[in-house]
C-alpha positions as CSV (number, residue, x, y, z in Angstrom):
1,X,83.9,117.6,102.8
2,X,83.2,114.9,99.6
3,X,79.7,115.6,99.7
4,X,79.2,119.3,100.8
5,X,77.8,121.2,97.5
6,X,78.7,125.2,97.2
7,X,76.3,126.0,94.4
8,X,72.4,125.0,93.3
9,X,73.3,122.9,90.9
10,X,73.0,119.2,92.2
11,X,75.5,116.5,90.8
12,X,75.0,113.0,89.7
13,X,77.5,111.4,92.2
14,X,76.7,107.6,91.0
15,X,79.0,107.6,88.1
16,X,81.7,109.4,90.2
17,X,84.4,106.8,91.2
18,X,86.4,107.3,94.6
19,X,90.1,106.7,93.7
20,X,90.7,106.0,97.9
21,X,87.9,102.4,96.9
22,X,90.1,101.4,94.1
23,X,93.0,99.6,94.8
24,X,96.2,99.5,92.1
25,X,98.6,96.9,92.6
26,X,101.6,99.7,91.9
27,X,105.3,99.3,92.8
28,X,107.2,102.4,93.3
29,X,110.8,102.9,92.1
30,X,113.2,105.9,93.8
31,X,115.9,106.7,91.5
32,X,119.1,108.9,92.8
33,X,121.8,110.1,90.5
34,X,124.4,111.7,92.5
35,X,127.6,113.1,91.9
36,X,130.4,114.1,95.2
37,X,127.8,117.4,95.7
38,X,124.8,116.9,94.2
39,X,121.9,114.7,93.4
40,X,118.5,114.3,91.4
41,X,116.0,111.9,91.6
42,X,113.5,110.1,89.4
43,X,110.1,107.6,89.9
44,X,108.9,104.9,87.8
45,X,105.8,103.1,88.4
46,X,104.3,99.9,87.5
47,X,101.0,99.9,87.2
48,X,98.9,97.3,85.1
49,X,96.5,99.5,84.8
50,X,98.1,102.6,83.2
51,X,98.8,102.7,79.7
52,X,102.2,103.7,77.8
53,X,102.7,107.2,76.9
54,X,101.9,110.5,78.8
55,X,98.9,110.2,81.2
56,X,98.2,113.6,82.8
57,X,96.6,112.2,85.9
58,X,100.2,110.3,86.9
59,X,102.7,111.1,84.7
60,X,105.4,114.6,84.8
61,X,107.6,115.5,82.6
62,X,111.1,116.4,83.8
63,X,111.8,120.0,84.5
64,X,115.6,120.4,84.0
65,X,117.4,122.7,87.0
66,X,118.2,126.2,85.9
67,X,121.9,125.1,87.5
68,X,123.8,123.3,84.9
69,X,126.0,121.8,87.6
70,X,123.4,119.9,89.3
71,X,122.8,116.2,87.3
72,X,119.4,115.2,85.9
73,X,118.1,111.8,85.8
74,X,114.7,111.0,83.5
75,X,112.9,108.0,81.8
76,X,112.6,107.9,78.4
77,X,109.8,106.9,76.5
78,X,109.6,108.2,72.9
79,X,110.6,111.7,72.4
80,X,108.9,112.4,76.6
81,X,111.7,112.9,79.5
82,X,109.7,112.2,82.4
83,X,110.4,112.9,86.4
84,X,107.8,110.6,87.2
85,X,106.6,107.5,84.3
86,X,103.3,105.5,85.5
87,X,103.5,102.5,83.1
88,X,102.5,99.0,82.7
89,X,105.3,96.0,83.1
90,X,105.2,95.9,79.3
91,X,108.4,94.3,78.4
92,X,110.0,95.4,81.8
93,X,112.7,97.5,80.2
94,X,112.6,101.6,81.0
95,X,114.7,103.4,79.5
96,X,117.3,106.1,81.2
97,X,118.4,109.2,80.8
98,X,120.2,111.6,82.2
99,X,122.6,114.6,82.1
100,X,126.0,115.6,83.2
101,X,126.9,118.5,84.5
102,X,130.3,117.8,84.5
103,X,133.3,115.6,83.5
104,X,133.5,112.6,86.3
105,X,132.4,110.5,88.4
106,X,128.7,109.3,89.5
107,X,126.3,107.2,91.5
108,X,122.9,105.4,90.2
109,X,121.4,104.1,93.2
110,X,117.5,102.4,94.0
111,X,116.3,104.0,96.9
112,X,113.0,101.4,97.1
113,X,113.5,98.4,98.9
114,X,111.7,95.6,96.5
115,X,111.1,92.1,96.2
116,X,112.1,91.9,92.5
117,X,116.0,92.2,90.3
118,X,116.2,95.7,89.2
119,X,119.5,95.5,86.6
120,X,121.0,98.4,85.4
121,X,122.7,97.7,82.3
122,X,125.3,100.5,81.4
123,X,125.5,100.2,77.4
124,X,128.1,102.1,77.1
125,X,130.5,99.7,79.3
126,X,128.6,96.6,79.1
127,X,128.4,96.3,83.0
128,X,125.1,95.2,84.6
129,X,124.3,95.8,88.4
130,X,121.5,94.5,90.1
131,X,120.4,98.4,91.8
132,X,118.6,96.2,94.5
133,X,122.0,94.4,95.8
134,X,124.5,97.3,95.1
135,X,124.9,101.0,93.6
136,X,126.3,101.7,90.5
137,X,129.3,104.0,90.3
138,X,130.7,105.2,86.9
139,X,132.3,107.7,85.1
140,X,130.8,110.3,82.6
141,X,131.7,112.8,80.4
142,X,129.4,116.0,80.6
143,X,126.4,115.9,78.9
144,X,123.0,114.5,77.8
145,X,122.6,110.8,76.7
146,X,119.6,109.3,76.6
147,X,120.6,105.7,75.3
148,X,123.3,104.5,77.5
149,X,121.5,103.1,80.6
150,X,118.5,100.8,81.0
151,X,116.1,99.4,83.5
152,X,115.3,95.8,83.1
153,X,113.0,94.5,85.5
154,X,112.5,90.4,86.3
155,X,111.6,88.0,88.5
156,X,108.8,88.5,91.2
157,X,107.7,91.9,91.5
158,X,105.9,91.9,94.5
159,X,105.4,90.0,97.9
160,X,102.4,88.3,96.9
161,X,103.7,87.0,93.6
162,X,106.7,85.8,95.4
163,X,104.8,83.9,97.9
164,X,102.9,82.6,95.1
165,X,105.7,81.0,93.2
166,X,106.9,79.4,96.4
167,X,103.6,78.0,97.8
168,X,101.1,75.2,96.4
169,X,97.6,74.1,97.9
170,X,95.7,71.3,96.5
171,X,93.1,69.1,97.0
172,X,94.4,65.4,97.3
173,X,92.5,62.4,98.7
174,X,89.7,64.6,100.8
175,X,93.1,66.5,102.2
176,X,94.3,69.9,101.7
177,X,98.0,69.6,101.0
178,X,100.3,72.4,101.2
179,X,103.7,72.5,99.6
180,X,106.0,75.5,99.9
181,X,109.7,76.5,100.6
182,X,111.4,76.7,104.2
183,X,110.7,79.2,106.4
184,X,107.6,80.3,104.1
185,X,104.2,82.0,106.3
């Protein structure tokens, strides 16, 4: 289907890259805001290949739900609300925001099983949670805030950079010595 041609025109395929070749080291993150009855999700990505700000080919914008009830959860970066934000690790703090459609109580939760610490730090409260050990339940008042929770990502972020702190090979005396931690393949 790549190849077939529909017209007489014939294309230069040589400078034509196939995205399926290229390989991204990308981690996903799965966002849930949830409240007793409903929920909304959002993505992140990290990507040292994208670039900050709004890229087309992997970036959206959030679309807000015509029901005010439902919650909304968003990145923020600038004056952009986005439903999904490709970025690079940059300083490894992504911004939250998100809106209430009512008084009460609610759940941030990471719904991506990672290698790496993923604290949420509520501003507001001064309570950081790691989202990759435990959910975060809190209370809100209704409405929009865009500056009260943060993403700040450390440690490894990925199995091979965690196997990479833990193992050494070297050279020593004609030998090839390997060190590493316990239990480590």
């Amino acid at each position: 289907v790549d190849g077939r041609q529909t017209n007489l025109v014939v294309k230069d395929r040589s400078s034509i890259s196939n995205a399926r070749s290229i390989s991204v080291p990308r981690q996903v993150f799965n966002l849930t805001l949830s409240s007793s009855e409903m929920s909304d999700r959002t993505r992140f990505v990290i990507n040292a290949d994208a670039e900050m700000g709004y890229d087309m080919s992997c970036d959206a914008s959030k679309f807000m739900s015509s029901d005010r009830r439902v919650p909304q959860l968003f990145t923020v970066e600038g004056d952009v609300h986005y439903a999904i934000n490709e970025r690079p690790m940059d300083n490894g703090v992504i911004a939250l925001g998100a809106y209430f459609g009512s008084e009460g109580t609610y759940t941030l939760a990471l719904d991506t099983d990672v290698q790496t610490e993923v604290m949420l730090v509520d501003k507001q409260t001064g309570e950081e949670v790691n989202l990759a050990a435990a959910d975060y339940t809190f209370y809100a008042a209704a409405g929009t805030v865009t500056d009260r929770f943060e993403i700040k990502l450390g440690g490894v972020t990925s199995v091979e950079e965690n196997l990479a702190q833990q193992v050494s090979v070297q050279a020593v005396d004609g030998q090839i010595v390997v060190n590493g931690a316990e239990d480590t393949v």
